[in-house]
N, C-alpha and C positions, 0 to 999 in steps of 0.2 A: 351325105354321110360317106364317111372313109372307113379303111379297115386301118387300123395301127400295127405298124411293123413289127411290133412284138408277136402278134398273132398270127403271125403267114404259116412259118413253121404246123405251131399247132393246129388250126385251122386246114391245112395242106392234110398232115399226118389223119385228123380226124374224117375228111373226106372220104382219104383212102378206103381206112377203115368203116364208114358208112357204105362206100361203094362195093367192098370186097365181100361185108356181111349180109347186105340187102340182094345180090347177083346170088350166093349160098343159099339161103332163105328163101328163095320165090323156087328156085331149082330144085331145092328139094322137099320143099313144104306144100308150093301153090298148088299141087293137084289135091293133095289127102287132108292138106291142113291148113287153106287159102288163110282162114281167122288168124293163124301163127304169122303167117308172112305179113300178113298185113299190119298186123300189132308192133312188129319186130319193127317194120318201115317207119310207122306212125313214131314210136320211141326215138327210134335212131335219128329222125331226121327231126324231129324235136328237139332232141342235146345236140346235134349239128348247128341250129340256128341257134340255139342258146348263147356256144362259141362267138359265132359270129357276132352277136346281138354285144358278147361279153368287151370283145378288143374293139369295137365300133367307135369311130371319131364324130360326135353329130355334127352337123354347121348350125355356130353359133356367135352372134355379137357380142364380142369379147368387151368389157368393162377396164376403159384406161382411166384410171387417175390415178396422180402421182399423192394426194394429199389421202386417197384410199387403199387400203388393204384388200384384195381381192379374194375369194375362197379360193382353196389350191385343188379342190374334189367336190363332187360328188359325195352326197346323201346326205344325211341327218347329225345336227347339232347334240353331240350326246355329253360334253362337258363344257363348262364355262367355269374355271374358280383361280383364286386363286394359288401358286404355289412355288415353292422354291427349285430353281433348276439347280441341278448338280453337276450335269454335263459342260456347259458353254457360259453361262453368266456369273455362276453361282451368288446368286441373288434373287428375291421376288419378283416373279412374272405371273401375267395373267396367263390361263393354256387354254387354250379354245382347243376343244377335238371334235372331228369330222370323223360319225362311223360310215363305211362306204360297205353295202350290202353288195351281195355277186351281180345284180340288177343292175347295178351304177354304174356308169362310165366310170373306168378307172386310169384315165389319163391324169396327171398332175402335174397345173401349173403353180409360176411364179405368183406369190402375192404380191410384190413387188418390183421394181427394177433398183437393178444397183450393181453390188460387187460382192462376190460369193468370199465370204471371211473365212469359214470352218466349212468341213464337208467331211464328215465320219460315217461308217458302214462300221454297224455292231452284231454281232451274234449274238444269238438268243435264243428265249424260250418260244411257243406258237401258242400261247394264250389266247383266247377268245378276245376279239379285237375290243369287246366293249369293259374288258375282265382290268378294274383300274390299277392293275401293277402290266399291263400291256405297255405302258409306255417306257417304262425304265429296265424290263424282263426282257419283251420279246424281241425276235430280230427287226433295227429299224436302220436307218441311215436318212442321217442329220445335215441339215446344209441349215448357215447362217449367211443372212445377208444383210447387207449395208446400206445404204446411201445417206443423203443431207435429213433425213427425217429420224431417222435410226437405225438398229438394229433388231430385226426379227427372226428364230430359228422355228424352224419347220422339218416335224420327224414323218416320214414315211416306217408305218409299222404295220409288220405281219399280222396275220390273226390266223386261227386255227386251220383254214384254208388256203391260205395267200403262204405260198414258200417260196416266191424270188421276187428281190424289189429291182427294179431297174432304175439307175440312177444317173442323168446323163452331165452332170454338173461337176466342176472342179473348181478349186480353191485360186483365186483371180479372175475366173471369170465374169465378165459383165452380163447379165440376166435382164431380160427383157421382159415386164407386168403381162401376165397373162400368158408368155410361152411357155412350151411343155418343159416340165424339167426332169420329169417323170414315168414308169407306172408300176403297178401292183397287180399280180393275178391273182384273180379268186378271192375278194374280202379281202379287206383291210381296214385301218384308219389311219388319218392325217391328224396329228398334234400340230397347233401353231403357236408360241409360244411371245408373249407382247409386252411393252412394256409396262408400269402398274400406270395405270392413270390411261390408257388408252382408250378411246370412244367405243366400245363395242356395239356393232349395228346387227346382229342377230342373236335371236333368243332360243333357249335350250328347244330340243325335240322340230327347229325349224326344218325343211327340207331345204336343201341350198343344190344351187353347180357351180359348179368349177369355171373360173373364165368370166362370171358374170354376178353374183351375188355379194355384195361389197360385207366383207366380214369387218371390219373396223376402220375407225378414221384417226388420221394423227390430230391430236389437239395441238 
């Protein structure tokens, strides 16, 4: 397991502050009010590893095939239907969404490989990531991509905790099935948007990851 570079910063900063508040605490609590000090430590270094736990890379055998769609995240299967896009197609698609709890790894790969067509960053509301106008309200940013099978778009969206998407993708570039293209902190979900008629290989309320769980097959 790796840390993700998103997380040094915060993880650094959060140190600090475990280090500077627990040295406080034991100094002025440990003789008259040991239970304080110790409770303070126990919490603190609790949400310390949470952090950690949160920007964490696991090692994992990544899922290559060209004729399958791979999950782009982490968690749970919370939509499957069908619906009209308005942003990139404007036409019927099937949307698979991926809700990703604070627990989840929250790196996000390719489903595919190919050629990055669209790549939009939208402002937005911070709606609960499961709340179904999340996906066209809250902040999200959209990358489309290509190859000889077709064309798939995939929204990275906020939820009521998640306030920065990181998005390392641009419009040309070639994307490799299963690299990161992504992340999100603190909850989120992932929209993937397919064509109508696509094989879809997981069913609502599934637990799925990222990298390795083949969400649909091209017919």
């Amino acid at each position: 397991m790796t840390i993700h570079r998103e997380g040094y910063q915060t993880i650094g900063i959060s140190a600090l502050i475990f280090g500077v508040l627990n040295v406080a605490s034991f100094t002025f609590f440990s003789a008259s009010l040991p239970w304080l000090a110790i409770s303070i430590f126990v919490v603190t270094l609790g949400l310390l590893l949470f952090l950690i736990s949160f920007f964490r890379i696991p090692n994992r055998v990544h899922t290559l095939d060209d004729k399958k769609l791979i999950c782009p995240a982490d968690g749970k299967v919370v939509v499957i239907e069908e619906i009209v896009d308005e942003e990139y197609f404007k036409d019927k698609r099937i949307q698979v969404s991926i809700f990703m709890s604070p627990a989840n790894v929250h790196v996000n790969r390719n489903p595919m490989s190919g050629e990055v067509v669209y790549n939009q960053y939208h402002k937005g509301k911070y709606l609960v990531a499961w709340h179904p106008k999340s996906s066209t309200e809250n902040e999200r940013w959209s990358v489309a991509v290509k190859n000889n099978y077709g064309t798939i778009l995939y929204k990275q969206i906020a939820g009521a905790l998640a306030k920065r998407i990181c998005n390392y993708t641009s419009v040309g570039q070639q994307v490799k099935q299963c690299d990161e293209y992504g992340f999100i902190k603190f909850g989120s979900r992932v929209d993937i948007l397919l064509p109508v008629g696509t094989k879809i290989d997981v069913s609502m309320n599934q637990v799925v990851k990222g990298g390795v769980t083949v969400l649909a097959s091209w017919q």
